[in-house]
CHARMM-style PDB file with segment names, atoms N, HN, CA, C and O in Angstrom:
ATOM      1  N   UNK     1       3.078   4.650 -13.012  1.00  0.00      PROA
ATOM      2  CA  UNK     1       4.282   4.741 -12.222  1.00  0.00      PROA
ATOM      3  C   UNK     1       4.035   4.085 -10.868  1.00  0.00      PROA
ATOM      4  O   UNK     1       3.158   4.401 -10.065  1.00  0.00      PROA
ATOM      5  N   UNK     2       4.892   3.181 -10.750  1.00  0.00      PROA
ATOM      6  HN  UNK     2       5.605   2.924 -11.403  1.00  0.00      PROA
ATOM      7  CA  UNK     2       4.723   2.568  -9.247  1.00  0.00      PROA
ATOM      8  C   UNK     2       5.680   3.080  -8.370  1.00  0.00      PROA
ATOM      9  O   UNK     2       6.790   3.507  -8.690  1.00  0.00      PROA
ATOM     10  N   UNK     3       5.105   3.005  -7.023  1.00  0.00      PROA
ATOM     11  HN  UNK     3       4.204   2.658  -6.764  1.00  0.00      PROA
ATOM     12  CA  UNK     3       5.931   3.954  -6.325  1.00  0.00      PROA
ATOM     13  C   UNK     3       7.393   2.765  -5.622  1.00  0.00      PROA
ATOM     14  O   UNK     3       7.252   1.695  -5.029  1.00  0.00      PROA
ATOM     15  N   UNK     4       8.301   3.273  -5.881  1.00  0.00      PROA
ATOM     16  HN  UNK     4       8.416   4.142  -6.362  1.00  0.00      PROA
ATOM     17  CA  UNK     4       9.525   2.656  -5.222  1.00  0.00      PROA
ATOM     18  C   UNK     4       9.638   2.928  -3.388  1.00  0.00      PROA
ATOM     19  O   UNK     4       9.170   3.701  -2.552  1.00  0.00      PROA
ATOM     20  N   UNK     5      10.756   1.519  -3.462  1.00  0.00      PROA
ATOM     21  HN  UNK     5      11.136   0.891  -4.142  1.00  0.00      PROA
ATOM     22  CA  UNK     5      10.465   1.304  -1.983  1.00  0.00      PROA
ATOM     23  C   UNK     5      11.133   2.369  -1.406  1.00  0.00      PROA
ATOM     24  O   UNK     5      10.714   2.618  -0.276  1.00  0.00      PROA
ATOM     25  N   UNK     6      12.094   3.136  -1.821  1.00  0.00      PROA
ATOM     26  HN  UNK     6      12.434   2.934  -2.739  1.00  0.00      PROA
ATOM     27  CA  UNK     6      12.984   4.569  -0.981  1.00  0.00      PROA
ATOM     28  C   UNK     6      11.428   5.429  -1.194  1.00  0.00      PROA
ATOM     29  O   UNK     6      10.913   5.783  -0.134  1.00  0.00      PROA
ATOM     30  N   UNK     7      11.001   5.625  -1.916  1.00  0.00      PROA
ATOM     31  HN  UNK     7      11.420   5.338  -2.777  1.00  0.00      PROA
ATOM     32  CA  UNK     7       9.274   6.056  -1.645  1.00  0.00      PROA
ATOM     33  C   UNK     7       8.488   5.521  -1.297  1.00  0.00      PROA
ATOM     34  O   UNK     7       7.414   6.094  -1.478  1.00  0.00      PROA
ATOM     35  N   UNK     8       8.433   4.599  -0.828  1.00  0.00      PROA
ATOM     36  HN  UNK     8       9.306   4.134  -0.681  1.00  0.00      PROA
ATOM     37  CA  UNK     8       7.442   3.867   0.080  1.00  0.00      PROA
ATOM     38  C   UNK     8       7.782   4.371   1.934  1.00  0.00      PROA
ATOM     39  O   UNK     8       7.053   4.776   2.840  1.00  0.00      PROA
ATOM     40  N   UNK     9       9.102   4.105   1.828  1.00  0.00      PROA
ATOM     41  HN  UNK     9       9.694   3.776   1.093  1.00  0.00      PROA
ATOM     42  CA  UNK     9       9.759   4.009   2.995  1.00  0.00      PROA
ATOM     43  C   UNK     9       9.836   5.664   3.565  1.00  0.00      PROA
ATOM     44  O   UNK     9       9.857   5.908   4.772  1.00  0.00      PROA
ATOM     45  N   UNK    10       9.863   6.426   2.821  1.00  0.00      PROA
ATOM     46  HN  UNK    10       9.847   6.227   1.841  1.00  0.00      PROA
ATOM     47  CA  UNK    10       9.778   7.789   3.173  1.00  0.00      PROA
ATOM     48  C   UNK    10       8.619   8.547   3.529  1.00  0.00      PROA
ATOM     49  O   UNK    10       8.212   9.129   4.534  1.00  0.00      PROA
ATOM     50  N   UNK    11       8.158   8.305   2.161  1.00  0.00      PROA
ATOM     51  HN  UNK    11       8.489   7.832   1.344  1.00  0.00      PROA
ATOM     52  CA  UNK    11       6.557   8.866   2.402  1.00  0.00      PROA
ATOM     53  C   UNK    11       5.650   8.295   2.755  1.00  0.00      PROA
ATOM     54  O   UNK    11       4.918   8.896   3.541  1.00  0.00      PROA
ATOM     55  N   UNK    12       5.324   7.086   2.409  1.00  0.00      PROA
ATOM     56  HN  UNK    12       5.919   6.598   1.771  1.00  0.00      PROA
ATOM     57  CA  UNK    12       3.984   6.422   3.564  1.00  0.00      PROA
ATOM     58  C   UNK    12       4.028   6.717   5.011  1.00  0.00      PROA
ATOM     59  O   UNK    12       3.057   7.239   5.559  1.00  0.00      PROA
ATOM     60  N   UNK    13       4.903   6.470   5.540  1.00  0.00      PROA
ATOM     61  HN  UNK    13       5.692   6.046   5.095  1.00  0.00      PROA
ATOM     62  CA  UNK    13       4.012   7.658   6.965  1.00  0.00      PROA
ATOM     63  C   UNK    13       3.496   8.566   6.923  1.00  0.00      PROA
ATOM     64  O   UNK    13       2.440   8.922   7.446  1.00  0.00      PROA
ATOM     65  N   UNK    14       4.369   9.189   6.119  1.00  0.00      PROA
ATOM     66  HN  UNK    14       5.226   8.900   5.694  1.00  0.00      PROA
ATOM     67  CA  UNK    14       3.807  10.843   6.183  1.00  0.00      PROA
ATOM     68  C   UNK    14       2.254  10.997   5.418  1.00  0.00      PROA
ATOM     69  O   UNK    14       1.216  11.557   5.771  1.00  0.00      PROA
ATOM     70  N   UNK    15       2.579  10.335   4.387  1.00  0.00      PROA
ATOM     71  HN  UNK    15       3.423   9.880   4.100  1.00  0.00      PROA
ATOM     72  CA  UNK    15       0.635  10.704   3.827  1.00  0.00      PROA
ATOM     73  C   UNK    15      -0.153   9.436   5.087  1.00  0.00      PROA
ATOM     74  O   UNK    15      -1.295   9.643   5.500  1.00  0.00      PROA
ATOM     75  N   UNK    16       0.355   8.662   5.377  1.00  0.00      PROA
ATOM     76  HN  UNK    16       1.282   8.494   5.042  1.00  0.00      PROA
ATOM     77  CA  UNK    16      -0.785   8.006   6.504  1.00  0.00      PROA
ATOM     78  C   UNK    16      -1.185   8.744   7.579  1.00  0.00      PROA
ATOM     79  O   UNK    16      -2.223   8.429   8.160  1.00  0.00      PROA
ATOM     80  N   UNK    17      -0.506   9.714   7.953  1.00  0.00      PROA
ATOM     81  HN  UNK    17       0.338   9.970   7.481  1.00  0.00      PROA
ATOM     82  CA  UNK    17      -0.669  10.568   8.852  1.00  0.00      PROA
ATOM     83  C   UNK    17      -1.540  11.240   8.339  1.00  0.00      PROA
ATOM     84  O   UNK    17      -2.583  11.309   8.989  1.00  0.00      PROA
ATOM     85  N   UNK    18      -1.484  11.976   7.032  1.00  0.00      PROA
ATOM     86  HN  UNK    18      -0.636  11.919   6.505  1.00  0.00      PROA
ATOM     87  CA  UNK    18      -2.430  12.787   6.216  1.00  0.00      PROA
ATOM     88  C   UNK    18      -3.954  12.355   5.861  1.00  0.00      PROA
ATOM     89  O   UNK    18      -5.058  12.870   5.685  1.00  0.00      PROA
ATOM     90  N   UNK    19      -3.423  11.289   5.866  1.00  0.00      PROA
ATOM     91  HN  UNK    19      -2.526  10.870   6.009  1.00  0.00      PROA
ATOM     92  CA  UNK    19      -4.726  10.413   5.410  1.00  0.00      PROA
ATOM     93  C   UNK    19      -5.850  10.193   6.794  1.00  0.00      PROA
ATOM     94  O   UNK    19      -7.080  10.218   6.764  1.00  0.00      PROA
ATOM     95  N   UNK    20      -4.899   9.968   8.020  1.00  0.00      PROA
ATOM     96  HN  UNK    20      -3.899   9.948   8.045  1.00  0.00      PROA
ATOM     97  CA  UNK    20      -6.221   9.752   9.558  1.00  0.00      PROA
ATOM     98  C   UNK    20      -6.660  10.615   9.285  1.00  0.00      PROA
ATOM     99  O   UNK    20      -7.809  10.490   8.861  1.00  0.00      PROA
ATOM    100  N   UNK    21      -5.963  12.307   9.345  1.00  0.00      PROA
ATOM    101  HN  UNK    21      -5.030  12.409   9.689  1.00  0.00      PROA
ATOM    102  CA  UNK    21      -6.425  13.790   9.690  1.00  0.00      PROA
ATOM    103  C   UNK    21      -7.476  13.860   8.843  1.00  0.00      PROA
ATOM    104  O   UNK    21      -8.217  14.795   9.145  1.00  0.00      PROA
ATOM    105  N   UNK    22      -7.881  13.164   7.785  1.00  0.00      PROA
ATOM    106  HN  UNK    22      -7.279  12.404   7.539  1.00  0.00      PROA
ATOM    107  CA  UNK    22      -8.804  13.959   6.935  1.00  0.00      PROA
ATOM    108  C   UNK    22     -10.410  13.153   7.371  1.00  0.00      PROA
ATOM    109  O   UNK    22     -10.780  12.020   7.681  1.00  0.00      PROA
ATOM    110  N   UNK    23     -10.863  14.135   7.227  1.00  0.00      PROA
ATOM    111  HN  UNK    23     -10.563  15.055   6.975  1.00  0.00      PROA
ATOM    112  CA  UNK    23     -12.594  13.839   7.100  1.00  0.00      PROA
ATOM    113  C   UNK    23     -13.010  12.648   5.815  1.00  0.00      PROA
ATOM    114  O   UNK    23     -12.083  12.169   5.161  1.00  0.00      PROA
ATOM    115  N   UNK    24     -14.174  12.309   5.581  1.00  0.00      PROA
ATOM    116  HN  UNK    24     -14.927  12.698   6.112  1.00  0.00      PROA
ATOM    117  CA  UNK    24     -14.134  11.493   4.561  1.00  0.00      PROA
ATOM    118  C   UNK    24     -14.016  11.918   2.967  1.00  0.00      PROA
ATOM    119  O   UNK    24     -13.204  11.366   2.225  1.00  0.00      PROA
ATOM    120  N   UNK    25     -14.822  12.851   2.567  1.00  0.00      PROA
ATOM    121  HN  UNK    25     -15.482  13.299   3.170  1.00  0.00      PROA
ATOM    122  CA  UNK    25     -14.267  13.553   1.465  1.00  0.00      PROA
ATOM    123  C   UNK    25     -12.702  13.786   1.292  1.00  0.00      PROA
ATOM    124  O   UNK    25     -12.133  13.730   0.202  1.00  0.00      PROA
ATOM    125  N   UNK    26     -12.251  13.980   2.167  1.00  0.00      PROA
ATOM    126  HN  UNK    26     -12.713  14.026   3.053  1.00  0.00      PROA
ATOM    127  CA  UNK    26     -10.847  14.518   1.991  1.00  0.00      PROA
ATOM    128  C   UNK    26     -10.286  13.170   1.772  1.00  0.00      PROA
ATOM    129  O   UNK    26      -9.441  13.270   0.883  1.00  0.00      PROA
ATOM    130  N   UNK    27     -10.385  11.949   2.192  1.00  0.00      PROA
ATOM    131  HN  UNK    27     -11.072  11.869   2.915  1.00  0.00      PROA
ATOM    132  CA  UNK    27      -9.640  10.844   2.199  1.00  0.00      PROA
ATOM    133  C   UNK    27     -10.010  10.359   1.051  1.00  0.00      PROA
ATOM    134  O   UNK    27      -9.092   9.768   0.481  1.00  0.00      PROA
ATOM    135  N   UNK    28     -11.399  10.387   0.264  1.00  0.00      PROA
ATOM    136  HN  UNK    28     -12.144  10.867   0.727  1.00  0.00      PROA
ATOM    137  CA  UNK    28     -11.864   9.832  -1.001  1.00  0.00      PROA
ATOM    138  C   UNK    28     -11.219  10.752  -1.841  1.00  0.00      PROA
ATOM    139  O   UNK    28     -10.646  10.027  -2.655  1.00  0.00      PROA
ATOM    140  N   UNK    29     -10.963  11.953  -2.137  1.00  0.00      PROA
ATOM    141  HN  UNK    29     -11.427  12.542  -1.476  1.00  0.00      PROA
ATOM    142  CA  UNK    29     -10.077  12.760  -3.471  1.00  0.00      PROA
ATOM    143  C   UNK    29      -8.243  12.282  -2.526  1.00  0.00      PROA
ATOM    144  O   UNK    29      -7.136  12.431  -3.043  1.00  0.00      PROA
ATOM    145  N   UNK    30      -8.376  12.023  -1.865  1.00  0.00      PROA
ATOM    146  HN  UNK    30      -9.275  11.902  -1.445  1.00  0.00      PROA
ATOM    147  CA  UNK    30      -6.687  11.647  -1.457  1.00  0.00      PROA
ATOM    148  C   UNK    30      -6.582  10.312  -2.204  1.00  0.00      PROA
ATOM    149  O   UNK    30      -5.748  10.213  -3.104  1.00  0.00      PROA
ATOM    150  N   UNK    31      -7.604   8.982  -1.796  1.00  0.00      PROA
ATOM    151  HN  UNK    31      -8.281   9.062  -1.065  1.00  0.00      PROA
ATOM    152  CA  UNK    31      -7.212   8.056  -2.932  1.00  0.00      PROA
ATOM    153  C   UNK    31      -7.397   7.856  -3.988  1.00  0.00      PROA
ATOM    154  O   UNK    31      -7.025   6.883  -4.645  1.00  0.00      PROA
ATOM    155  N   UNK    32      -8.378   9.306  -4.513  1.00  0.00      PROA
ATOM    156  HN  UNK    32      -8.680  10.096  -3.980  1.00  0.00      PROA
ATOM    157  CA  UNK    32      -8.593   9.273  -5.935  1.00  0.00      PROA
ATOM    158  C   UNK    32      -6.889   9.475  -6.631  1.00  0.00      PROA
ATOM    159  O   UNK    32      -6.307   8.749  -7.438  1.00  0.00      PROA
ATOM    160  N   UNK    33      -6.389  10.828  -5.910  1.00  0.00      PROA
ATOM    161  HN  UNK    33      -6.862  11.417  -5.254  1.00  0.00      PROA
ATOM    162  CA  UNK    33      -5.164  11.006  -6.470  1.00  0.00      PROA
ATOM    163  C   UNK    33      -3.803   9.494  -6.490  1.00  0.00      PROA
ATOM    164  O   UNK    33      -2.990   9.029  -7.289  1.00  0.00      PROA
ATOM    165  N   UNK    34      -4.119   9.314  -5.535  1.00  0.00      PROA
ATOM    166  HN  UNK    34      -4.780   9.691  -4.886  1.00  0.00      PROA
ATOM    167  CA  UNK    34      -2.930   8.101  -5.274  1.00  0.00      PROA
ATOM    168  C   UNK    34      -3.197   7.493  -6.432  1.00  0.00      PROA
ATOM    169  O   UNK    34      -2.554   7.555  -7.480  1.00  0.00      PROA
ATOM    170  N   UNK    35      -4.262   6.848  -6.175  1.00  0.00      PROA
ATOM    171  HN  UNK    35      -4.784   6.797  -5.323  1.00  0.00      PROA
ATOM    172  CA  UNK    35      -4.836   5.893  -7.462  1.00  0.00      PROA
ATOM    173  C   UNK    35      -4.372   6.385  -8.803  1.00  0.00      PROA
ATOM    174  O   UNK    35      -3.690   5.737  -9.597  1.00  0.00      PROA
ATOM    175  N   UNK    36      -4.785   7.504  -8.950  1.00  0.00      PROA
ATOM    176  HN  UNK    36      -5.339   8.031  -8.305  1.00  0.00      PROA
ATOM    177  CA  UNK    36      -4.329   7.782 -10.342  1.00  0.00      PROA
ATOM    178  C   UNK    36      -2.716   7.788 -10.308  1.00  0.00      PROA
ATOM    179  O   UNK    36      -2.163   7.203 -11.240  1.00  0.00      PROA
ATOM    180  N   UNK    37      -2.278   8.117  -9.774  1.00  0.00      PROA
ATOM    181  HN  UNK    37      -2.727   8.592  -9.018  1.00  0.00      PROA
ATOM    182  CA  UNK    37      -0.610   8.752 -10.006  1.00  0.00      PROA
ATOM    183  C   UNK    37      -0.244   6.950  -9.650  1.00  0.00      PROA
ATOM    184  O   UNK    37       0.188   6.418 -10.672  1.00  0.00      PROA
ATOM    185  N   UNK    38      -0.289   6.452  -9.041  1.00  0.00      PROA
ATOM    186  HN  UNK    38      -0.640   6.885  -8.210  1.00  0.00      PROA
ATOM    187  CA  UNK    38       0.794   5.281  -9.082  1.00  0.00      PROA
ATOM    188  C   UNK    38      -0.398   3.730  -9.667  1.00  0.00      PROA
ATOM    189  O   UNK    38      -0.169   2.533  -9.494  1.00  0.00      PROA
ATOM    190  N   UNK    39      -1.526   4.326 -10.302  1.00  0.00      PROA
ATOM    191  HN  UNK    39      -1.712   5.299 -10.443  1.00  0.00      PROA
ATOM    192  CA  UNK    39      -2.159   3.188 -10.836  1.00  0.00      PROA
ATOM    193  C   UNK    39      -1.706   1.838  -9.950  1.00  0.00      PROA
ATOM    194  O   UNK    39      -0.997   0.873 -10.235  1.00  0.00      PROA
ATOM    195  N   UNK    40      -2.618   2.308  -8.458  1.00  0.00      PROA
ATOM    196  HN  UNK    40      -3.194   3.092  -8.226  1.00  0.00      PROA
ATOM    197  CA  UNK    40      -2.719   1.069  -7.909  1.00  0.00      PROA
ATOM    198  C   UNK    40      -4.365   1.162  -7.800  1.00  0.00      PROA
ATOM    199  O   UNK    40      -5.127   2.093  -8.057  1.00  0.00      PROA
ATOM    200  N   UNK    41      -4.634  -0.316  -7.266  1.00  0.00      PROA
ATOM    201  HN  UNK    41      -4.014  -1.073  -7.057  1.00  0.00      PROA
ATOM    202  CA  UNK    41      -6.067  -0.533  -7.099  1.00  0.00      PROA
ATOM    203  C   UNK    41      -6.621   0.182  -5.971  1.00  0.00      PROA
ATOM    204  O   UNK    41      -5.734   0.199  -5.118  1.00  0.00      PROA
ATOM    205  N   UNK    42      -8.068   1.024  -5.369  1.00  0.00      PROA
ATOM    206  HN  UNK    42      -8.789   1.010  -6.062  1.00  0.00      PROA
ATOM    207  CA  UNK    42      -8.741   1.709  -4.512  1.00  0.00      PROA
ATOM    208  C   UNK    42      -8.535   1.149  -3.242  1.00  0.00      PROA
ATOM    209  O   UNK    42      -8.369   1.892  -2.274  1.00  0.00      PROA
ATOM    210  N   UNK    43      -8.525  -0.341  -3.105  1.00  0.00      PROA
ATOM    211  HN  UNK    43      -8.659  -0.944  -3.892  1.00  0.00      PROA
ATOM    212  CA  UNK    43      -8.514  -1.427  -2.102  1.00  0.00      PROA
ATOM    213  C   UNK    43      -7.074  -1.049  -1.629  1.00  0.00      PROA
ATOM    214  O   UNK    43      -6.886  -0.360  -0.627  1.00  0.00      PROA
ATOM    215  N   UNK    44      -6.275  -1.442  -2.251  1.00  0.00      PROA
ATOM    216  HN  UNK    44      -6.428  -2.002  -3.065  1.00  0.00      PROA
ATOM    217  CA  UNK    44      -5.034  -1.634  -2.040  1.00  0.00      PROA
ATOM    218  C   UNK    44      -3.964  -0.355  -1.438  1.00  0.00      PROA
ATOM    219  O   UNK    44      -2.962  -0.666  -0.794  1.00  0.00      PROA
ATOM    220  N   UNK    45      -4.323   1.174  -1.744  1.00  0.00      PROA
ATOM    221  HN  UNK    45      -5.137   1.427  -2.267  1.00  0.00      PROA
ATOM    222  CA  UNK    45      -4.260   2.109  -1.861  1.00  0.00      PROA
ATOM    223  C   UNK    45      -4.755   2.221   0.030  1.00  0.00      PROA
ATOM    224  O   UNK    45      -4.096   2.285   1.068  1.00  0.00      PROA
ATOM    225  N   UNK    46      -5.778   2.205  -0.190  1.00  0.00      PROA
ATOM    226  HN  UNK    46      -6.313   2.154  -1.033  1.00  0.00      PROA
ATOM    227  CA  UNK    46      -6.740   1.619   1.937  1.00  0.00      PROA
ATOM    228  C   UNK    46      -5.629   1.350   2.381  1.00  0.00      PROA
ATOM    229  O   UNK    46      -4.821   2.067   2.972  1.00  0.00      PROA
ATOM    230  N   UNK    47      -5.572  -0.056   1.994  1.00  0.00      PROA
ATOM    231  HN  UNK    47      -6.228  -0.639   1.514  1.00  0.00      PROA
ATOM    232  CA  UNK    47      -4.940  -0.605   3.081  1.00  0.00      PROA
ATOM    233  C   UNK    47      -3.084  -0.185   3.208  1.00  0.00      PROA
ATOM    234  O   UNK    47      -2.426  -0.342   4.236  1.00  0.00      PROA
ATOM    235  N   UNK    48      -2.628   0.276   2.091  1.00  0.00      PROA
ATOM    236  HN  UNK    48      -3.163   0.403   1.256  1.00  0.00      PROA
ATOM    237  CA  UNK    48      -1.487   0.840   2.734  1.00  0.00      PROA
ATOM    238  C   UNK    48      -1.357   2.189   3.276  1.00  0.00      PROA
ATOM    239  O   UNK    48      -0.264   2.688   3.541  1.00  0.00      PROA
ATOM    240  N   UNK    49      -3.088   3.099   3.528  1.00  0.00      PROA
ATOM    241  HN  UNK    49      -3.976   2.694   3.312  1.00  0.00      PROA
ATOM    242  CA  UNK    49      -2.507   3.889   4.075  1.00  0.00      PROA
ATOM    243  C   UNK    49      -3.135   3.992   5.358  1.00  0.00      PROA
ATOM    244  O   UNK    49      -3.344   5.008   6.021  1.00  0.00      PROA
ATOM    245  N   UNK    50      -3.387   2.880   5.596  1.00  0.00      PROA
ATOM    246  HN  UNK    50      -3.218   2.054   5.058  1.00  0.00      PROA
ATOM    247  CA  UNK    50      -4.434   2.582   6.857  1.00  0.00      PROA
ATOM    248  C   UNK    50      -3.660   1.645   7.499  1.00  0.00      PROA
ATOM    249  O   UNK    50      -4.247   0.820   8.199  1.00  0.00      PROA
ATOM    250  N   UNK    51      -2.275   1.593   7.390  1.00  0.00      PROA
ATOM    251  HN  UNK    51      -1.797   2.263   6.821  1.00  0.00      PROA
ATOM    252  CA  UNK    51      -0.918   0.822   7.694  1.00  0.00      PROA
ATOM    253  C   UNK    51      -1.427  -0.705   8.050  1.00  0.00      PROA
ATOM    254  O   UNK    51      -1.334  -1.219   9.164  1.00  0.00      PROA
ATOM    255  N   UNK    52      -2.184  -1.546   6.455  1.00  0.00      PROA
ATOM    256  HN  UNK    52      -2.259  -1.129   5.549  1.00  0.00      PROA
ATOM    257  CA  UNK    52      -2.659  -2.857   7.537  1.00  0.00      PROA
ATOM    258  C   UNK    52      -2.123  -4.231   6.276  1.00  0.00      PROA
ATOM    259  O   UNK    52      -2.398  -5.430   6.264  1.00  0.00      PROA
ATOM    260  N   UNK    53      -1.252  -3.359   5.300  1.00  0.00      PROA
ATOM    261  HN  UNK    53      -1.029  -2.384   5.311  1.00  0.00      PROA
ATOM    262  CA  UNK    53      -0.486  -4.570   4.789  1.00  0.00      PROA
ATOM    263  C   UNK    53       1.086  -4.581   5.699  1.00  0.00      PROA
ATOM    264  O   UNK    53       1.818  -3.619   5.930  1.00  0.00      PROA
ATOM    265  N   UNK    54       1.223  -5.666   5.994  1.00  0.00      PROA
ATOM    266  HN  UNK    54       0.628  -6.448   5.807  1.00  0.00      PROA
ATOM    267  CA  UNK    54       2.753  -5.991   6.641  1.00  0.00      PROA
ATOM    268  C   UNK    54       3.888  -5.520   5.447  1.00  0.00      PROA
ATOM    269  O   UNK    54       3.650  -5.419   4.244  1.00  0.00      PROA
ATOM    270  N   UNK    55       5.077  -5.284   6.075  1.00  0.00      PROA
ATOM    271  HN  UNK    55       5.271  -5.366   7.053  1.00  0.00      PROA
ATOM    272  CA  UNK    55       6.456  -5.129   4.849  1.00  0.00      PROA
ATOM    273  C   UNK    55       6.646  -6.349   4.721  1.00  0.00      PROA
ATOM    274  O   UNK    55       6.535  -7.221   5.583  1.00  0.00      PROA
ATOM    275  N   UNK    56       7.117  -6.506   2.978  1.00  0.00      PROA
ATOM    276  HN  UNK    56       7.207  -5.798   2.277  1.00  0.00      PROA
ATOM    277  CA  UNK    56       7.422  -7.648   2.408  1.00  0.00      PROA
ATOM    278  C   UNK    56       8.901  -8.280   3.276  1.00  0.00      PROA
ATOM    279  O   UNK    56       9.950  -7.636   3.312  1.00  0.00      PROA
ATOM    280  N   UNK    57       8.800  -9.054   3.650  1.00  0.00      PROA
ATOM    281  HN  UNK    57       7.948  -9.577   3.621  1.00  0.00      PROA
ATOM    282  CA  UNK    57      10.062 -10.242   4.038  1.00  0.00      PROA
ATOM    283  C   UNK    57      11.243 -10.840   2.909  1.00  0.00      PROA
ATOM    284  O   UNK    57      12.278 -11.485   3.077  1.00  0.00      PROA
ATOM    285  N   UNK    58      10.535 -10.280   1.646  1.00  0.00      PROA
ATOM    286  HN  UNK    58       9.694  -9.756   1.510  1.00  0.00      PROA
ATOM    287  CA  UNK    58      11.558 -10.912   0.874  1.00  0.00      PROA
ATOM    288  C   UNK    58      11.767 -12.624   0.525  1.00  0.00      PROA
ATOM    289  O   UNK    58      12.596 -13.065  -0.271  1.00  0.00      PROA
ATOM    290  N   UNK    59      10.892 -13.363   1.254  1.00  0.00      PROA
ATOM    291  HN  UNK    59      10.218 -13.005   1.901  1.00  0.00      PROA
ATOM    292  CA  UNK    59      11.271 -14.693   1.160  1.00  0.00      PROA
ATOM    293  C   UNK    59       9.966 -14.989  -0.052  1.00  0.00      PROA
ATOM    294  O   UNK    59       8.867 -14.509  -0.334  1.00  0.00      PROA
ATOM    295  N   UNK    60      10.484 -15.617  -0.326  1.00  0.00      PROA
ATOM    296  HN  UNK    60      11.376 -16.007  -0.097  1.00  0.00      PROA
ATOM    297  CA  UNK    60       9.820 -16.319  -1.565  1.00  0.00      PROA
ATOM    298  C   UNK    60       8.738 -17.621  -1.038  1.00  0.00      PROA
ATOM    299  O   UNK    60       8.827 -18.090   0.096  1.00  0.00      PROA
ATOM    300  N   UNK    61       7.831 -18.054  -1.947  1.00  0.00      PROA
ATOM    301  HN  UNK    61       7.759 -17.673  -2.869  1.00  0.00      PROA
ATOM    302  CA  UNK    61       7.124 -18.811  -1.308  1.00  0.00      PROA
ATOM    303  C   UNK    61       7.142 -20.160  -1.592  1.00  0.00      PROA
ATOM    304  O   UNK    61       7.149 -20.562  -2.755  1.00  0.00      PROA
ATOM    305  N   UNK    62       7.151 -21.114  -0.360  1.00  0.00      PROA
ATOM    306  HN  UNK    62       7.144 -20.788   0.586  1.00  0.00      PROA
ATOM    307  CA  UNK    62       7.702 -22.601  -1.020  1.00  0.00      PROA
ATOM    308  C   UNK    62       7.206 -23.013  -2.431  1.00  0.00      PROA
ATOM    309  O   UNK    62       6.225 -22.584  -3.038  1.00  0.00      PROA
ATOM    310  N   UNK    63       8.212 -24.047  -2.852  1.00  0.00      PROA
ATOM    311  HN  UNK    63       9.009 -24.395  -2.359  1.00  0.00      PROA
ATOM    312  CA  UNK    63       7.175 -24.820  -3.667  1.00  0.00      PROA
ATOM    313  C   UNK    63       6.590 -26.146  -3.297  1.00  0.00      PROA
ATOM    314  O   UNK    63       7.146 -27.208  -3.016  1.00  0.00      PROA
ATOM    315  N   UNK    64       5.099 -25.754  -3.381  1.00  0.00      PROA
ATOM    316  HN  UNK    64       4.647 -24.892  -3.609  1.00  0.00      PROA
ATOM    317  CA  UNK    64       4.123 -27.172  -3.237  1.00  0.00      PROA
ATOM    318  C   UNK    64       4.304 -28.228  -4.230  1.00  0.00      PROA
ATOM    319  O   UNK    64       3.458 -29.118  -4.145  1.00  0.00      PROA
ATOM    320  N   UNK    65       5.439 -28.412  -5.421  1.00  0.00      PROA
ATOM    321  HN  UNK    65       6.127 -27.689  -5.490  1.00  0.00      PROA
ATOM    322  CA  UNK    65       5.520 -30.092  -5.852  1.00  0.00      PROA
ATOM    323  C   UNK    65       5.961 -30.669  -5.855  1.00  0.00      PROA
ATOM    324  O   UNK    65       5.944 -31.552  -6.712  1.00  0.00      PROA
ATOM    325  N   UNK    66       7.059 -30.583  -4.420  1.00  0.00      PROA
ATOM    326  HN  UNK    66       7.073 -29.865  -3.723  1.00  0.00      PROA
ATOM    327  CA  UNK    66       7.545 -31.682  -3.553  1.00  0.00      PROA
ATOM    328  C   UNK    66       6.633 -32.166  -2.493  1.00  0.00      PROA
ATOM    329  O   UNK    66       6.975 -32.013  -1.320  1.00  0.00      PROA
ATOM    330  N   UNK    67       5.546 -32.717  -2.774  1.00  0.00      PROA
ATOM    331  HN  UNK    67       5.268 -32.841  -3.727  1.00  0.00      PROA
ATOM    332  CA  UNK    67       4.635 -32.916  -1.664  1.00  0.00      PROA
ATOM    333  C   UNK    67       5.156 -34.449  -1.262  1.00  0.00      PROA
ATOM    334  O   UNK    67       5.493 -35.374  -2.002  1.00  0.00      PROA
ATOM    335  N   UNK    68       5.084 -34.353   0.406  1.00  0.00      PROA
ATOM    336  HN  UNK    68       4.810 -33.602   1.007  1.00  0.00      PROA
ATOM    337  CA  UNK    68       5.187 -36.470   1.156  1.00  0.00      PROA
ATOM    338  C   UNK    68       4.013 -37.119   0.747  1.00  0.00      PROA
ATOM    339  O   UNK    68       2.970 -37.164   1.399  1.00  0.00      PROA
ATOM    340  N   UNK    69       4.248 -37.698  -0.523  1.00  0.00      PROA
ATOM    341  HN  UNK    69       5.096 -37.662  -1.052  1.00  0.00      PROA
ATOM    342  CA  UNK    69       3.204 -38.616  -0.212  1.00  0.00      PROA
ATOM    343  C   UNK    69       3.529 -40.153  -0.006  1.00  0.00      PROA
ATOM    344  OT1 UNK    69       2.624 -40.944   0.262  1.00  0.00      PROA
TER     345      UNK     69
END
């Protein structure tokens, strides 16, 4: 289950908040659980609750095979 953005947008503060407060044990069974429940990667799981991925923009990314040559 991946977590949706009205759940992203709600609750990621709130467990990031949860997540500074804890000691290190407490933060390693916190992303054990995340991990399991929304089967994201350990890495990835960090860094959104260590607020250091940016929100998506929505824009799509050029395409490189119109290149000037």
């Amino acid at each position: 289950m991946n977590m949706s953005k009205e759940l992203k947008t709600d609750w990621l503060p709130k467990l990031q908040v949860r997540y500074s407060r804890r000691n290190r044990e407490g933060k390693s069974r916190m992303l054990d659980e995340i991990c399991e429940d929304y089967e994201y990667e350990r890495k990835y799981a960090i860094k959104l609750l260590c607020g250091g991925l940016p929100p998506s923009s929505g824009r799509s990314i050029p395409d490189r095979s119109h290149s000037m040559s």
